[in-house]
C-alpha positions as CSV (number, residue, x, y, z in Angstrom):
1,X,18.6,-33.3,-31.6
2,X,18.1,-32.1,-28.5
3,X,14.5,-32.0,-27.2
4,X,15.2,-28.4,-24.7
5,X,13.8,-25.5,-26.5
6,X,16.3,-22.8,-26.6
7,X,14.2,-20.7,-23.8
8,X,15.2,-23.4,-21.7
9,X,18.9,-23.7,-22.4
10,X,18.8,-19.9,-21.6
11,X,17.5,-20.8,-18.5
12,X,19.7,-23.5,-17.6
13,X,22.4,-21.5,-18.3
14,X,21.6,-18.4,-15.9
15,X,20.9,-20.7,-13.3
16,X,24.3,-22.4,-13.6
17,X,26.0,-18.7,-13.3
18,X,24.5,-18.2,-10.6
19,X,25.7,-21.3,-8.8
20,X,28.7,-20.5,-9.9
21,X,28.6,-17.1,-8.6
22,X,27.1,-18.1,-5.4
23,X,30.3,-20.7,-4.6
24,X,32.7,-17.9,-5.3
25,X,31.0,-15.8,-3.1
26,X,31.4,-18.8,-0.3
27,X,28.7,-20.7,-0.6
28,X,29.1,-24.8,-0.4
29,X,27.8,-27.3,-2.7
30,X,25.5,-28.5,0.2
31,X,23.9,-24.9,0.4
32,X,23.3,-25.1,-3.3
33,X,21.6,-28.3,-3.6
34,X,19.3,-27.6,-0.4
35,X,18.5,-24.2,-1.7
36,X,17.6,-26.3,-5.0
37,X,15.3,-28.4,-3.3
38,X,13.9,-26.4,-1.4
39,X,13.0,-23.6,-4.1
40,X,15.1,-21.0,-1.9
41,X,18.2,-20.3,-4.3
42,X,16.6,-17.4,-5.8
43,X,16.5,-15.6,-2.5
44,X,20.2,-17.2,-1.7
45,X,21.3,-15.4,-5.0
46,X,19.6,-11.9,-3.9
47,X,21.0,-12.1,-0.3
48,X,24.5,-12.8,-1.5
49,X,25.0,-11.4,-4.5
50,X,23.0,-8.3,-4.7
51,X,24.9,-6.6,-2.2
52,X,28.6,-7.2,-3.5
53,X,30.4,-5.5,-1.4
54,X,32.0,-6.5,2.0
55,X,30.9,-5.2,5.7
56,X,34.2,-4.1,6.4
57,X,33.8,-1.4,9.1
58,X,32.3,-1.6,12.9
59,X,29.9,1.7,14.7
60,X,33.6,2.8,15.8
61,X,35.1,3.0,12.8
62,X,32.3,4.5,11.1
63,X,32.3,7.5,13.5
64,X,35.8,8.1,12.8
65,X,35.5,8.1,9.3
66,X,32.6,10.3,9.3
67,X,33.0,13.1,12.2
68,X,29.5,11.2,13.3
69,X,29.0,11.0,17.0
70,X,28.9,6.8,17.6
71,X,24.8,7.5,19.0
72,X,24.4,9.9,15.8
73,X,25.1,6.8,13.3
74,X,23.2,4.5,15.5
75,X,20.0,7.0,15.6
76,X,20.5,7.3,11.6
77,X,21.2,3.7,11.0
78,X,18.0,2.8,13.5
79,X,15.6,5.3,11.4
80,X,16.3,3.7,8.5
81,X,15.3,0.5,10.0
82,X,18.1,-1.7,10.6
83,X,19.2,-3.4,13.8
84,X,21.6,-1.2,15.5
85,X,25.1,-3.3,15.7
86,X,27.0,-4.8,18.0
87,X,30.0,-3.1,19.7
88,X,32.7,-4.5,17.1
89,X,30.6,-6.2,14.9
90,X,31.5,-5.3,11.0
91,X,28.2,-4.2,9.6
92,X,29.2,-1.2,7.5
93,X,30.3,-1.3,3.9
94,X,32.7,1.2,2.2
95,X,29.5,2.4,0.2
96,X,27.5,3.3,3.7
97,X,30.5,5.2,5.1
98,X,30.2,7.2,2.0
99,X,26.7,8.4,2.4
100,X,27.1,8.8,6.2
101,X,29.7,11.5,5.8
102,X,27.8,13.0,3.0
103,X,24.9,13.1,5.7
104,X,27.6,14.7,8.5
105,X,28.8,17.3,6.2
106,X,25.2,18.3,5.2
107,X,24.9,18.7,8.7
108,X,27.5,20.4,9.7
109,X,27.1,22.5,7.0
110,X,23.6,23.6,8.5
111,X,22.0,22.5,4.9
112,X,20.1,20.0,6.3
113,X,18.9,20.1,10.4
114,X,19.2,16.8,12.0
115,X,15.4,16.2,12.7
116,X,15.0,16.3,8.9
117,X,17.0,14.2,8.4
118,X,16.3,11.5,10.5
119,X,12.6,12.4,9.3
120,X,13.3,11.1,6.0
121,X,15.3,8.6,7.0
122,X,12.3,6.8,8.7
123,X,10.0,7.7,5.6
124,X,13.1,6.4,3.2
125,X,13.2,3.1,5.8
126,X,9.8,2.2,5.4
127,X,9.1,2.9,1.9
128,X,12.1,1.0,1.0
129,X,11.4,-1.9,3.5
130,X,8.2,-2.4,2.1
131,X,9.5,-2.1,-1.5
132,X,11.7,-4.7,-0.8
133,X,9.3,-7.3,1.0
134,X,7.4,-7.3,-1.7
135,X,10.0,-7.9,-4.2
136,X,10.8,-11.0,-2.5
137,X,7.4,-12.5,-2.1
138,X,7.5,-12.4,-5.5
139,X,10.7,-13.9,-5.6
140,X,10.1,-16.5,-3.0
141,X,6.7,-17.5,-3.8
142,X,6.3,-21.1,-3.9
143,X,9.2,-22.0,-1.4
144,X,9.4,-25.4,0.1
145,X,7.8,-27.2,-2.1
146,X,5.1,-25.2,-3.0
147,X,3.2,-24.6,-6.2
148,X,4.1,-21.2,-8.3
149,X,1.1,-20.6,-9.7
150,X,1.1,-17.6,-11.7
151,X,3.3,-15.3,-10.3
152,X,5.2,-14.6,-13.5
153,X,2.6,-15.5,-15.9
154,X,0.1,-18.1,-16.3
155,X,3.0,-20.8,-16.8
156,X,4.7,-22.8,-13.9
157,X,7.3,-20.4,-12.2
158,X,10.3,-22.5,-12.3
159,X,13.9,-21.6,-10.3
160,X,15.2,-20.8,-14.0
161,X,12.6,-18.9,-14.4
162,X,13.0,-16.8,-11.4
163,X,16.6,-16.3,-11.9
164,X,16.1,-14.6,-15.2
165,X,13.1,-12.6,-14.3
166,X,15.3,-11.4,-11.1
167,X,18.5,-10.8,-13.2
168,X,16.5,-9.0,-16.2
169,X,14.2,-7.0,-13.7
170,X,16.6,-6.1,-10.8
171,X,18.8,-3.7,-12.0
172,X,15.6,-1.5,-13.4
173,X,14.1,-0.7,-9.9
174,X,16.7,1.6,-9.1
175,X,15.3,3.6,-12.1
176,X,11.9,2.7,-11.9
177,X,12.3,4.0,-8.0
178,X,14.1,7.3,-9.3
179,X,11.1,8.3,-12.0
180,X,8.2,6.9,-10.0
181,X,9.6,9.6,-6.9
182,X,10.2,12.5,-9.1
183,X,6.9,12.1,-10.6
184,X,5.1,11.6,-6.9
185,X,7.2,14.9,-5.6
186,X,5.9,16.7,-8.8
187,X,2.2,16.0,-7.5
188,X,2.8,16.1,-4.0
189,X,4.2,19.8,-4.7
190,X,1.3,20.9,-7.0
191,X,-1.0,19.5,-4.0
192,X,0.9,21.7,-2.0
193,X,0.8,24.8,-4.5
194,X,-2.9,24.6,-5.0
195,X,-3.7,24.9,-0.9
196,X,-1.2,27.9,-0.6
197,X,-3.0,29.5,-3.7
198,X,-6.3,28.8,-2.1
199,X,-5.6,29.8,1.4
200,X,-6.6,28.4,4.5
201,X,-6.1,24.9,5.7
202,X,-6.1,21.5,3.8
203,X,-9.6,20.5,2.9
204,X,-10.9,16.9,1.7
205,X,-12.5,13.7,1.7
206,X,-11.1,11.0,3.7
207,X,-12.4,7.5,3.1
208,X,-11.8,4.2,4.4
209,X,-13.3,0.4,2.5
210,X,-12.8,-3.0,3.4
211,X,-13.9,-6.4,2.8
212,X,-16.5,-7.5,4.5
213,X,-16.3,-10.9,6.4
214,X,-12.9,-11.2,5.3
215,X,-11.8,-12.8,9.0
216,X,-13.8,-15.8,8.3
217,X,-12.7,-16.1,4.7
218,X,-9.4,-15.9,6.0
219,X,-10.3,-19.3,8.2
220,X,-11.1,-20.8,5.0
221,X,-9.0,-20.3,2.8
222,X,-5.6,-21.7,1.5
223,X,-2.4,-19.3,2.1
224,X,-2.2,-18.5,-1.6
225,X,-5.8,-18.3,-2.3
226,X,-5.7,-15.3,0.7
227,X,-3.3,-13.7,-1.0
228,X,-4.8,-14.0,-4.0
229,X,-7.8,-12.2,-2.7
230,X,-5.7,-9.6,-1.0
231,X,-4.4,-9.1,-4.3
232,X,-7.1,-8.6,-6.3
233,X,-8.6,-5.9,-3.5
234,X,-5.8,-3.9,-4.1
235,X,-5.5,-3.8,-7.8
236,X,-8.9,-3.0,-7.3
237,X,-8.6,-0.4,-5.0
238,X,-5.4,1.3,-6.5
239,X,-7.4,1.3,-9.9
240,X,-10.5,2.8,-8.8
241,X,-8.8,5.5,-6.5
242,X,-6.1,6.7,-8.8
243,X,-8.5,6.3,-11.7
244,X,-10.5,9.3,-10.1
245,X,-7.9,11.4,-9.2
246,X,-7.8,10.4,-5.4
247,X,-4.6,8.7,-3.7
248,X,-4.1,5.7,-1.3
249,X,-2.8,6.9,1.7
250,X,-2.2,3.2,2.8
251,X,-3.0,-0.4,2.7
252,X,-4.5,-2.0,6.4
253,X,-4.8,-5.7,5.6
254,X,-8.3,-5.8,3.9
255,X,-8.4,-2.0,4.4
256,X,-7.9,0.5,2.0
257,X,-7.7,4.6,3.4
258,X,-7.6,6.9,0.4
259,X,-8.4,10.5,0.4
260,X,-9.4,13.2,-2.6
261,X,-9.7,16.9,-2.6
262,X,-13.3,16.6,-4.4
263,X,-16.9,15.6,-2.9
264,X,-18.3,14.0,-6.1
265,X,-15.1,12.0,-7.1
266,X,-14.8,10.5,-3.6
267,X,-18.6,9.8,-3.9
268,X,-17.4,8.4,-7.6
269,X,-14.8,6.3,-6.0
270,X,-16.7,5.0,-3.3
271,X,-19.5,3.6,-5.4
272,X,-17.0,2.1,-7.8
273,X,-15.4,0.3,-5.2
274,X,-18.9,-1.1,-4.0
275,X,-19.7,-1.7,-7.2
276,X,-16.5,-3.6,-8.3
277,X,-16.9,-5.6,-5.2
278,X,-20.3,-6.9,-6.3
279,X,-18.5,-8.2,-9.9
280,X,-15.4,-9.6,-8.8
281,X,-16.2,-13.2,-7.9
282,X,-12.5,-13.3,-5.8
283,X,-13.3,-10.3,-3.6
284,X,-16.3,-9.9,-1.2
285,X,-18.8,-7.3,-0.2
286,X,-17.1,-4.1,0.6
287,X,-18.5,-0.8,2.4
288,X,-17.0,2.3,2.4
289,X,-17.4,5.2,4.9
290,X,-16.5,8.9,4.0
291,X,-16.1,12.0,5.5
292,X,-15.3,15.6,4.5
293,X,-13.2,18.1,6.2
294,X,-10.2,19.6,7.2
295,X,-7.1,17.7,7.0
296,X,-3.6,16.8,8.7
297,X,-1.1,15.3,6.2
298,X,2.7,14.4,7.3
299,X,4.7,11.9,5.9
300,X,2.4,10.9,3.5
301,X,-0.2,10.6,6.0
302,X,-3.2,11.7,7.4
303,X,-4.6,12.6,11.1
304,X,-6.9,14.0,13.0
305,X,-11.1,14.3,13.6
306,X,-12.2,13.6,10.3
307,X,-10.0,10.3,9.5
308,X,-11.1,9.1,13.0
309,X,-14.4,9.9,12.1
310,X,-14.4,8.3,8.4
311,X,-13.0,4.9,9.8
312,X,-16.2,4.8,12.5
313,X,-18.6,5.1,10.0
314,X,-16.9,2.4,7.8
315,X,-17.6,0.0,10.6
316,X,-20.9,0.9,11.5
317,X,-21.8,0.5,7.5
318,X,-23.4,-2.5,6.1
319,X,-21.9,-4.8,3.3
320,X,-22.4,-3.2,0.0
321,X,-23.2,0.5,1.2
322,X,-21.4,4.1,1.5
323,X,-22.0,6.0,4.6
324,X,-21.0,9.6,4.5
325,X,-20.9,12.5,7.0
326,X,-22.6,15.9,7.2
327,X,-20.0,17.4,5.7
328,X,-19.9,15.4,2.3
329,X,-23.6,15.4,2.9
330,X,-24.1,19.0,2.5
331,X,-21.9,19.3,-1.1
332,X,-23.6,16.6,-2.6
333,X,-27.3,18.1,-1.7
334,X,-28.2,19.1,-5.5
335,X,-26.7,17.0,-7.4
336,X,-28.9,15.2,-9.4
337,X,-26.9,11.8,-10.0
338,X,-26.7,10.9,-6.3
339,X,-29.4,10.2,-3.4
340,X,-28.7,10.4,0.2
341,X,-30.8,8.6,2.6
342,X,-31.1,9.4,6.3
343,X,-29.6,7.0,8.6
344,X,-31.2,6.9,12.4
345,X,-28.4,8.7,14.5
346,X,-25.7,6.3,15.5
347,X,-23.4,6.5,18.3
348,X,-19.4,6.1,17.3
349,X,-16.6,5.4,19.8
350,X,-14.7,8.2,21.1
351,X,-17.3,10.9,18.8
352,X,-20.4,10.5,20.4
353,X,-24.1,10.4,18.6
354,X,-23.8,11.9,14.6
355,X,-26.1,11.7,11.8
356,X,-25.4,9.8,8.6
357,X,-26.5,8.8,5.0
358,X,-26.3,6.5,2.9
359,X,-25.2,7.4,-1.0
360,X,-26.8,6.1,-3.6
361,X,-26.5,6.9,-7.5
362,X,-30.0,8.2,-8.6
363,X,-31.8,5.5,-10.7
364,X,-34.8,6.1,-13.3
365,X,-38.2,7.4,-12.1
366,X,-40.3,4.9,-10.4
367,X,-44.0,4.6,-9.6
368,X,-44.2,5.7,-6.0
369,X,-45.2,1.7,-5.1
370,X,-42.3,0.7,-6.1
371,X,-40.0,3.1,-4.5
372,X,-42.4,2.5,-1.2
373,X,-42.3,-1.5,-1.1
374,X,-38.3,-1.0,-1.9
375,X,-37.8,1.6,1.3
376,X,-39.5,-0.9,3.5
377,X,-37.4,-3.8,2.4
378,X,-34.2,-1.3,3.8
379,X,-35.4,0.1,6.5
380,X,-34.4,-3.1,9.0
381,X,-31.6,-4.0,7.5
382,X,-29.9,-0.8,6.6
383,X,-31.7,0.9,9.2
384,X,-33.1,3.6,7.1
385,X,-35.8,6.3,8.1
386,X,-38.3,5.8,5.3
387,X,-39.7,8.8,3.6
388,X,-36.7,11.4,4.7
389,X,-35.0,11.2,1.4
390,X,-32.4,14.0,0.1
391,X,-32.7,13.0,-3.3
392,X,-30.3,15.8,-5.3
393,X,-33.2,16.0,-7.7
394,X,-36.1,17.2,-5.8
């Protein structure tokens, strides 16, 4: 009897498909037994295979075909972020001539204007790009000889292994990708709805956190073990944001910039994320900066004043605190399960001199020796006017 468990037969089996997919596709034997060794043939088996069709047609022949100007398809092609090609160089497949003359008729058709559409080409290019990059960090993880620890579960992630998560999980995305947009355009148009109903312009808290001391923990710290920390801080994050109604507008490294329409649930967030920061042993202090105002959103993102302003006070804060503006200052005055403490005036780059707080959730009555001995342990550090308190409660 044979001692392979019929898991790994399975596995052995995918994994000889796909060599034999990869030589038909033109692959050598050599290729094969180097990706092998060096744990790459997972990513040789997405780069060949996923794709199956040829690059049959060069910029010129893609003009013709579509009634596209040669610069037109170049500008398109560049917005969704890939390399522009060479004069002559086949790096168009039967499918992309398809979808470029569907984008040339929609054109020409005045259905769609040309900005728009190289708007969402760029938005479509970089959603996608990062989509993909992660897919294959996943996929890759552990190249070169590397351990695989975990990525798939808390078992050695083997090539077999790989190759049947990739072949069982690929084909889904597409879907996954279809749902997960429909479902983000229904919220993104009720966002939309609600502001139009209200009048005026868009109104909301913008915050920023990060990990504090995270350049020095990077100096320390194994590749994997960073990017196990970078992981955690954005399950985290995502969790806590979401969890409250808010959004991530976008990951910065060991920043996180999120924004939600409502004063107490960004106050909510922001004191979770502190909070979660002090119990995860694999993340470190964080501080969070907020403020409140109006807002500019395109693309998915947000500019102007008050996100400059948010991201100073984030760096001005001290690990473990939230530092909000006069804006979120004023509609959480009142509210009995918060305390805001006055910060001395700070100067911020580019803003000029602005008073702050610091938000705290209201704890239980204290003698007023205790609450004095812990305001003068602050004041240095935190740099906290004792005795100017705007506790919501009175």
């Amino acid at each position: 009897m044979s001692d392979e468990t019929p898991g790994a037969a399975g596995a052995g089996t995918d994994l000889r498909e796909v060599r034999a997919q990869l030589l038909a596709a033109g692959c050598t034997p050599e290729e094969l037994d180097r990706a092998e060794r060096d744990g790459t043939l997972p990513l040789l088996a997405v780069e060949r295979l996923l794709v199956d069709e040829p690059a049959v047609h060069d910029l010129e022949d893609v003009a013709r075909r579509t009634g596209l100007r040669p610069d037109q398809v170049q500008h398109l092609w560049r917005s969704l972020g890939y390399p522009v090609p060479r004069p002559g160089e086949l790096a168009f497949t039967d499918t992309d001539v398809e979808l470029l003359a569907e984008v040339s008729r929609a054109v020409a058709g005045d259905v769609a204007p040309t900005e728009l559409v190289l708007q969402m080409s760029r938005v479509i290019g970089s959603s996608m790009a990062r989509i993909a990059a992660a897919q294959v960090d996943v996929i890759s993880a552990g190249a070169a000889g590397e351990p695989r620890p975990g990525v798939l579960g808390a078992t050695e992630v083997t090539d077999d292994r790989i190759v049947r998560a990739a072949r069982a999980l690929l084909p889904i995305v597409p879907r996954v990708l279809a749902v997960a947009w429909r479902r983000h355009l229904q919220a993104a148009a009720r966002r939309r709805l609600t502001l139009a109903e209200a009048g005026g312009g868009q109104l909301g808290v913008v915050g920023f956190a990060d990990m504090v001391g995270f350049t020095a923990l990077s100096q320390q710290l194994t590749r994997d073990e960073l990017a196990g920390v970078v992981d955690q801080f954005e399950r985290l994050t995502f969790d806590v944001v979401t969890a409250h109604g808010g959004r991530v507008v976008k990951m910065i490294g060991d920043e996180v910039m999120f924004t939600v329409d409502a004063p107490r649930a960004a106050a909510e967030i922001a004191l979770a994320l502190v909070e979660g920061g002090r119990r995860d042993d694999q993340v470190s202090d964080m501080r969070v900066g907020l403020a409140y105002g109006p807002l500019i959103e395109r693309e998915g993102d947000l500019y102007g004043p008050v996100v400059n302003l948010a991201s100073r006070i984030t760096a001005i804060a001290f690990p473990g605190t939230v530092v909000v503006d006069a804006g979120l200052r004023e509609h959480m005055a009142g509210d009995p399960g918060y305390v805001l403490r006055t910060m001395r005036p700070r100067y911020l780059k580019d803003i000029g001199r602005v008073k702050l707080w610091v938000l705290r959730r209201a704890g239980p009555p204290e003698d007023r020796f205790a609450a004095r001995r812990r305001a003068l342990r602050e004041a240095a550090p935190a740099r906290v006017e004792p005795g100017d308190d705007d506790a919501a409660a009175g």
